[in-house]
LOLOSE-9430 format. One line per field, with one value per residue (C-alpha): residue in three letters; x negated, y, z. Coordinates in Angstrom, 2 decimals, m for minus. Last residue first. Layout:
N
code = [ALA; ...]
X = [X; ...]
Y = [Y; ...]
Z = [Z; ...]
This chain:
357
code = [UNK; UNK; UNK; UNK; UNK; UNK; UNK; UNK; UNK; UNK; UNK; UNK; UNK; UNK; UNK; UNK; UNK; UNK; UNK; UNK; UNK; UNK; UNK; UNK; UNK; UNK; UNK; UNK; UNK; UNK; UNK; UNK; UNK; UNK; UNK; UNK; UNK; UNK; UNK; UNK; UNK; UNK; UNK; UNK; UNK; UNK; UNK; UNK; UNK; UNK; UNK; UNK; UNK; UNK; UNK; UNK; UNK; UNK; UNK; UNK; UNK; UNK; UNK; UNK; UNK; UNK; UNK; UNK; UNK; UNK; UNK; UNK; UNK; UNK; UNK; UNK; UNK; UNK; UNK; UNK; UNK; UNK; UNK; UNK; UNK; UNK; UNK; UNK; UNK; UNK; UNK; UNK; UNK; UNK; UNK; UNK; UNK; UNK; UNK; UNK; UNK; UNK; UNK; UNK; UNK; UNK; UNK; UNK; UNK; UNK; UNK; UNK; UNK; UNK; UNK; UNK; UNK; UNK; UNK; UNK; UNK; UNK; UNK; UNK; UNK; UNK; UNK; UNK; UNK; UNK; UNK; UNK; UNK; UNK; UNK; UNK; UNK; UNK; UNK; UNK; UNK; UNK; UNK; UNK; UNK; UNK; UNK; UNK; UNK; UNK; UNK; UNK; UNK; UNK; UNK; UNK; UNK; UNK; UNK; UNK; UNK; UNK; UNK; UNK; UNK; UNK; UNK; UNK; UNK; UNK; UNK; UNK; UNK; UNK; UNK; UNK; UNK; UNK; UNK; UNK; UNK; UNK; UNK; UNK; UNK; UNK; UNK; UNK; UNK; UNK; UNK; UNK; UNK; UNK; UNK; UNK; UNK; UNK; UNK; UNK; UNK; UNK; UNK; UNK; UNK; UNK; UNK; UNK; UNK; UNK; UNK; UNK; UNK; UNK; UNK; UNK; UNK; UNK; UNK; UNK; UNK; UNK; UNK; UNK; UNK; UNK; UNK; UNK; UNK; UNK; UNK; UNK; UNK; UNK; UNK; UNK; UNK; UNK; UNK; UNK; UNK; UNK; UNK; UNK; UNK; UNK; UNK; UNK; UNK; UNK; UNK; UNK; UNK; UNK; UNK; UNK; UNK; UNK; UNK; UNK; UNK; UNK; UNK; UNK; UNK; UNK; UNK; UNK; UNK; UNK; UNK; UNK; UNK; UNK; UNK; UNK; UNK; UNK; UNK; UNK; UNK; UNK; UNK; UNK; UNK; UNK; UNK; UNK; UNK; UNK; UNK; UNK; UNK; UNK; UNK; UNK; UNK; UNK; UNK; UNK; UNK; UNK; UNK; UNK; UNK; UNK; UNK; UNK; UNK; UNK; UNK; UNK; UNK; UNK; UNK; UNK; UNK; UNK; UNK; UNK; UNK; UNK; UNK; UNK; UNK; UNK; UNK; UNK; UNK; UNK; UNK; UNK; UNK; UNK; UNK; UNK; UNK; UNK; UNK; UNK; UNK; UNK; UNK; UNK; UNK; UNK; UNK; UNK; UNK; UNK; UNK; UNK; UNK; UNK; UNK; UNK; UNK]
X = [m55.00; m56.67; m55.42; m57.10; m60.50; m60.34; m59.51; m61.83; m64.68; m63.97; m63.50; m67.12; m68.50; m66.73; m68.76; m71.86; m71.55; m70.83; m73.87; m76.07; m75.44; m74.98; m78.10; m80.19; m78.07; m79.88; m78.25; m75.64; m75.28; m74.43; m72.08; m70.17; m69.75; m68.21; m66.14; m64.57; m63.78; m62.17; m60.25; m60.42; m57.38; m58.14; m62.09; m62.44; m59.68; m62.04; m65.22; m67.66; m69.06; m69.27; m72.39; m74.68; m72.31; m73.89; m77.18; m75.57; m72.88; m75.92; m77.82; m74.86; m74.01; m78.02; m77.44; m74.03; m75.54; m79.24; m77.17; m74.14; m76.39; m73.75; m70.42; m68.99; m65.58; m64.91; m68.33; m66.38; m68.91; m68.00; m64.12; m65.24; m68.34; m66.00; m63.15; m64.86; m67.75; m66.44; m62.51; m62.48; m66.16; m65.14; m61.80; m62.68; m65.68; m62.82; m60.85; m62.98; m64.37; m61.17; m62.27; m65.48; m64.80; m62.09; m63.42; m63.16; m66.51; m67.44; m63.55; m63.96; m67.94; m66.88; m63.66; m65.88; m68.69; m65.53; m64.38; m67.67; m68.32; m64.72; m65.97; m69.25; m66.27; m64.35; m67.30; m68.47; m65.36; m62.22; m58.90; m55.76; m55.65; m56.15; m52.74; m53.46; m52.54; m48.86; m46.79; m44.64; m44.77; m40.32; m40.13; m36.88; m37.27; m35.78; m37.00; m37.31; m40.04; m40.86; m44.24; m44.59; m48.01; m49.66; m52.86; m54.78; m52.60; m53.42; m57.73; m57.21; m55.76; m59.40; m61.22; m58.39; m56.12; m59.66; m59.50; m60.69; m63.35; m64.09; m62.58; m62.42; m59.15; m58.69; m60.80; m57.72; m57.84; m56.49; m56.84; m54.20; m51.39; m49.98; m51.34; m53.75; m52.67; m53.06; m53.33; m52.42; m51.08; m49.97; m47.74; m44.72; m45.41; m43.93; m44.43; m45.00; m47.41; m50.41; m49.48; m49.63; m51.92; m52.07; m55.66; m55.32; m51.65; m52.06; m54.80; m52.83; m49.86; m52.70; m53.97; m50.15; m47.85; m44.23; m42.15; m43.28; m46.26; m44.86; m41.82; m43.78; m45.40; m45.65; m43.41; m43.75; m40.62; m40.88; m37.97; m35.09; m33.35; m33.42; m35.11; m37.98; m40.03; m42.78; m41.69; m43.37; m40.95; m41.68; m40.76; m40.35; m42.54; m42.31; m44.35; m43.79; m41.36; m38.54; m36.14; m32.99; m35.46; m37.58; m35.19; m33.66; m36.65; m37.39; m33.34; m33.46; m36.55; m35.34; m32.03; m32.20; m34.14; m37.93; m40.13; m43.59; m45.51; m46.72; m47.87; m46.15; m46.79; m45.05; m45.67; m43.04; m42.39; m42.93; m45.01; m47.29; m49.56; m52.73; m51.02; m50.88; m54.80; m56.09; m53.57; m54.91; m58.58; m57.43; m56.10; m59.34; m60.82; m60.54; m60.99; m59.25; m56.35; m52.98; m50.12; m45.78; m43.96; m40.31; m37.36; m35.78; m37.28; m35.43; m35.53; m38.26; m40.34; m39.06; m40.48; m43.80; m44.23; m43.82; m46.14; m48.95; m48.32; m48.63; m51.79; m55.13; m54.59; m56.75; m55.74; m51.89; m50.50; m46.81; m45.21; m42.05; m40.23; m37.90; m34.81; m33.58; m30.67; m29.77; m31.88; m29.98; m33.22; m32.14; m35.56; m37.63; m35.98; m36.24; m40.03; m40.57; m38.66; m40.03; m43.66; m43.71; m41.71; m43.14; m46.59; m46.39; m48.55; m52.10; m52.97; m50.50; m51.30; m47.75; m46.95; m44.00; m43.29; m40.17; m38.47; m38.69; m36.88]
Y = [193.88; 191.18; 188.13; 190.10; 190.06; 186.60; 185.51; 187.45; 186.23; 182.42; 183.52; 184.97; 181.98; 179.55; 181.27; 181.46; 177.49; 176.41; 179.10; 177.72; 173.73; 174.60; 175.86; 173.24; 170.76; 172.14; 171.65; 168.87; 170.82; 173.88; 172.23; 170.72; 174.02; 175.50; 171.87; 172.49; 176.11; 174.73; 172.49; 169.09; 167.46; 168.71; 168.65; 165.49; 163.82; 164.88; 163.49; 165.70; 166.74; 162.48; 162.72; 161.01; 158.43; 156.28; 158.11; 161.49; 160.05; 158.54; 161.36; 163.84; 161.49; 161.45; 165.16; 165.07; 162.87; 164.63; 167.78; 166.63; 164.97; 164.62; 165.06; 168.15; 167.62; 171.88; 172.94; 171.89; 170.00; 166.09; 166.61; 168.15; 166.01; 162.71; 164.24; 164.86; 161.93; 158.40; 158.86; 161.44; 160.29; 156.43; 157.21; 159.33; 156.48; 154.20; 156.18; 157.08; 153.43; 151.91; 149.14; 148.82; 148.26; 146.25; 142.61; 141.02; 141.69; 144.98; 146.57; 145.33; 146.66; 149.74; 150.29; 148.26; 151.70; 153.80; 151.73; 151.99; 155.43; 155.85; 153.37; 156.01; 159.09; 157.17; 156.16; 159.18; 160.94; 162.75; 161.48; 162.41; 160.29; 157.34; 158.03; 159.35; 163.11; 162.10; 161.43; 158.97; 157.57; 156.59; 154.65; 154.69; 157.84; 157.84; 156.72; 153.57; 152.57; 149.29; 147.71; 144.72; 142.78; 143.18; 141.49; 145.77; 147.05; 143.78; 144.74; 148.61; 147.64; 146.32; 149.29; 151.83; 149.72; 148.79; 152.32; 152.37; 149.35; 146.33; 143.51; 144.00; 142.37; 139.47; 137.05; 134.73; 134.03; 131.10; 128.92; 126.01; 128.09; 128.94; 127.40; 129.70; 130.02; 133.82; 135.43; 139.19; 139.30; 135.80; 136.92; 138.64; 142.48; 144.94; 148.45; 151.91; 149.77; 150.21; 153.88; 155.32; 154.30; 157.51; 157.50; 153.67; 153.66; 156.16; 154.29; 150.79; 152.48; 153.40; 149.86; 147.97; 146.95; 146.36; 148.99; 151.72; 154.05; 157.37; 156.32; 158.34; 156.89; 157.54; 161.07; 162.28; 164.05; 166.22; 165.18; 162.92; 161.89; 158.32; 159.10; 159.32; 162.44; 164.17; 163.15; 162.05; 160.68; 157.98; 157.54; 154.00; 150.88; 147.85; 144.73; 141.85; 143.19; 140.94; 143.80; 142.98; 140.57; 143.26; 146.02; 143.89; 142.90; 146.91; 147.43; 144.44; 145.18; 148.93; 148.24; 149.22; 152.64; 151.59; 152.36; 153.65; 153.16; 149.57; 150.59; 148.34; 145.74; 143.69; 139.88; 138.32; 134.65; 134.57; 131.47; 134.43; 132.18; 133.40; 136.74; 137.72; 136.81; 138.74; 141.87; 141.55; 141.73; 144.76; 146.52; 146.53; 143.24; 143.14; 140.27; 136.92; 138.24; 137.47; 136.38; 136.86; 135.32; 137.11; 135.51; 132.82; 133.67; 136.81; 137.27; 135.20; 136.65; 140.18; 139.67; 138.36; 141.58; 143.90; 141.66; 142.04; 145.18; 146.18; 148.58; 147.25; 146.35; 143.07; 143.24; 142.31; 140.64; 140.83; 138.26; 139.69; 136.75; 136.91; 134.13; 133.30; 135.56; 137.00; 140.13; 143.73; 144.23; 144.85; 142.74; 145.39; 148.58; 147.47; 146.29; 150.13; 151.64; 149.14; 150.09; 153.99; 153.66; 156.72; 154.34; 150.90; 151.15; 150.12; 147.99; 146.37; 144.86; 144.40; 141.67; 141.42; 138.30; 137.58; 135.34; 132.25; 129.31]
Z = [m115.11; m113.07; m115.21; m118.12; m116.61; m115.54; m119.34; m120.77; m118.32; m118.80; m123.03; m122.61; m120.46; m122.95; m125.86; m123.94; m123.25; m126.83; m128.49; m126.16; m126.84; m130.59; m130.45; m128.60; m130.99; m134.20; m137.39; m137.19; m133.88; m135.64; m138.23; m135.29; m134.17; m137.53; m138.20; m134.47; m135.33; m138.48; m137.26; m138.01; m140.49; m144.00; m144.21; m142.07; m144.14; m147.02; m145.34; m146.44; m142.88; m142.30; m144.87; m142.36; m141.25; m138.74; m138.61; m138.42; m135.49; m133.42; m133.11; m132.60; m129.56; m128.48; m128.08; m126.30; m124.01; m123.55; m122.50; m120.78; m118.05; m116.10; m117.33; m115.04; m116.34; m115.74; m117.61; m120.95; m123.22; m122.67; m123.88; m126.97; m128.00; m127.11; m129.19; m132.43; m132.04; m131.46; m131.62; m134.63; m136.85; m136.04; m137.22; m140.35; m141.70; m141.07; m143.77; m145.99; m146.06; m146.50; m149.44; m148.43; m144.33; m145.07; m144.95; m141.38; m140.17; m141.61; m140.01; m136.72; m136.82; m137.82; m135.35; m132.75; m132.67; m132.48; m129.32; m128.16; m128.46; m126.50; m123.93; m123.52; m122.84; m120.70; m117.96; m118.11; m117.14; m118.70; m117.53; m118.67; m121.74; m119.35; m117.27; m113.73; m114.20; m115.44; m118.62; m119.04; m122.93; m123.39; m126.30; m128.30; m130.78; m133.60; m137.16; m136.92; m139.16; m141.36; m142.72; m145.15; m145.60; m142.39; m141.74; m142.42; m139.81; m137.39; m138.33; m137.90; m134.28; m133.09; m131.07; m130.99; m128.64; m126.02; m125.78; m122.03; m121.44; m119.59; m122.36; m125.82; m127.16; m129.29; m127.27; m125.89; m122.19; m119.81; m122.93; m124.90; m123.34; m126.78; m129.92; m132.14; m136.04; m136.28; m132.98; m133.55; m137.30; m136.64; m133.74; m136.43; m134.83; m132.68; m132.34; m130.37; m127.98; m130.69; m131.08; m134.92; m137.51; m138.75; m141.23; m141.21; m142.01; m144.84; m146.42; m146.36; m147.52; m150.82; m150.86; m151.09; m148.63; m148.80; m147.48; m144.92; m145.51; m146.70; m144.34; m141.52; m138.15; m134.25; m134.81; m131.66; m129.90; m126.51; m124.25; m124.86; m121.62; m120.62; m117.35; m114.93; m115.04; m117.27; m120.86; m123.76; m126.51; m128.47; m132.62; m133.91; m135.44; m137.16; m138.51; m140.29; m142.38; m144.20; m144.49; m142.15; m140.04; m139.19; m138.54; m136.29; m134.88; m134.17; m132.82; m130.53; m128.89; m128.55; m127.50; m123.85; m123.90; m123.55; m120.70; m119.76; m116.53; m117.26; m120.43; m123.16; m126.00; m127.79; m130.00; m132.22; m132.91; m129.01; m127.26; m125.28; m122.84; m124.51; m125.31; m121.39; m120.90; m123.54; m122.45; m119.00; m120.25; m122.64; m119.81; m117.55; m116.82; m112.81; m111.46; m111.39; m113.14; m111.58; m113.75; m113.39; m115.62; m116.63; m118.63; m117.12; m113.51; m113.21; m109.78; m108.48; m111.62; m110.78; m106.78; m108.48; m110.29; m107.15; m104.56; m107.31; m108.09; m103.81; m104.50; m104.89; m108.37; m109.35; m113.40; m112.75; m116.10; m116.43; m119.02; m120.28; m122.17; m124.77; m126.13; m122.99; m122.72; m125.94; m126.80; m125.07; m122.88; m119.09; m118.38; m120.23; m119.00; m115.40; m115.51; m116.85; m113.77; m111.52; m112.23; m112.39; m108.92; m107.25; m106.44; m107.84; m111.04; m109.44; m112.69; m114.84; m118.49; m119.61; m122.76; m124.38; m126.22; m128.29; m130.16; m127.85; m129.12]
């Protein structure tokens, strides 16, 4: 019987060894021997990935499959096409250029099967090179909502739901009753775009019915220029709108939306607007057409939640700077678009000055 599925959405990871460092740490996991399987999904890298993967299926072939993607789908595509193979009473996630210390699958089902949870979670470092030393410390969750859950865990999952691949969970949260290998690809994930986690991971927090946390931290989150959260371009910041777009819909269509609208009205106002406004208006990302997109993104976030400025996880969690310039381009965005620029040109300036001196 297969306890375990991990599933790893790969795409150009050989370079500096990113990929057999995280490969490594998943078929050295401490489960008994034929009881998990690690089933790689290349998404058309141009690098060697391919040629990488299928060398840890010939040598492991008990435990890791190997998959090619007929074109590129981005990492929720590969993920789609991982789970609808995935015969594990428990489904996981990881980057391809992360890695897990050697227990950690054991550890989280442990936890699982000690408690009766259906889903579990840890800590995860982020670190900058390639090793089981603890750097920096994130706290993915907090035991304010572990145990069995009820509407106010439910809140405080929703407004710190943690990292998608910081967890594992029972596989009916994810695919309900579907039958392994019955399709190539399983529509659970959107497909094209960054942030494909944020888009539908309210609806698995919302299936669970008893959460656990470890709290230590077993997940090693490499970081480097390359990684998504790095990257600021067009293309990222309109898949971010419609990740926060899905969050609503997600949440309408499967029967939450009423009963967490504080809180989904908070995501959508955080991944859609707050960090999409403040990653498009620095001169350095050079956004084209920054004006008319940051306009029509104030646009949209009034008519979707016009009263989002009384929010009161808003009001306690975003800066006040950030509220005082939102509140300007609530008002008038030709202002806020002056005042933003002239205030970067003045720190620029302060900044050069001082470096001089």
């Amino acid at each position: 019987m297969i306890k375990l599925s991990i599933v790893v959405p790969v795409y150009n990871m050989a370079a500096d060894g990113k990929l057999e460092y995280c490969l490594d740490s998943l078929v050295n996991q401490t489960l008994a021997p034929g009881s998990f399987e690690i089933i790689a999904v290349d998404d058309c890298s141009t690098d060697n990935s391919l040629e990488i993967l299928r060398s840890y299926q010939d040598r492991y072939p008990d435990r890791f499959i190997a998959i090619a993607s007929d074109r590129n789908r981005h990492q929720g595509g590969a993920k789609n096409i991982g789970l609808a193979g995935a015969k594990g009473e428990w489904i996981g996630f990881i980057d391809a250029d992360d890695w897990v210390v050697p227990d950690y699958y054991e550890r989280l089902i442990g936890k699982a099967e000690e408690t009766g949870a259906d889903m579990v979670g840890c800590d995860y470092n982020l670190t900058h090179e390639h090793s089981f030393k603890v750097g920096e410390i994130v706290h993915n969750n907090n035991f304010e909502q572990t145990g069995v859950m009820d509407k106010e865990r439910y809140r405080k999952l929703l407004i710190e739901t943690g990292s998608l691949v910081v967890k594992v969970y029972k596989r009916e949260l994810i695919l309900g009753d579907y039958v392994p290998g019955t399709k190539d690809k399983v529509d659970i994930f959107p497909e094209d775009i960054f942030y494909e986690d944020n888009a539908v991971s309210n609806t698995w927090m919302t299936r669970a019915k008893h959460f656990e946390y470890i709290r230590e931290p077993l997940y090693f989150y490499y970081q480097h220029d390359s990684s998504t959260v790095h990257s600021i371009s067009k293309k990222n910041l309109e898949d971010r709108m419609v990740a926060g777009r899905m969050i609503v819909s997600e949440a309408k269509e499967n029967g939450y939306y009423e009963d967490y609208l504080p809180e989904i009205e908070f995501q959508y106002t955080v991944l859609f607007y707050v960090n999409t406004l403040f990653s498009a208006m620095p001169k350095r990302y050079k956004i084209k057409g920054c004006y008319n997109f940051c306009k029509a993104l104030g646009k949209e976030m009034k008519e979707t939640f016009p009263n989002f400025q009384n929010n009161r996880y808003y009001l306690e969690k975003i800066h006040p700077e950030e509220r005082k310039l939102i509140g300007f381009q609530m008002k008038s965005h030709l202002f806020f678009y002056i005042y933003y620029r002239l205030l970067w040109f003045y720190r620029d300036l302060r900044s050069s000055l001082s470096g001089r001196n």
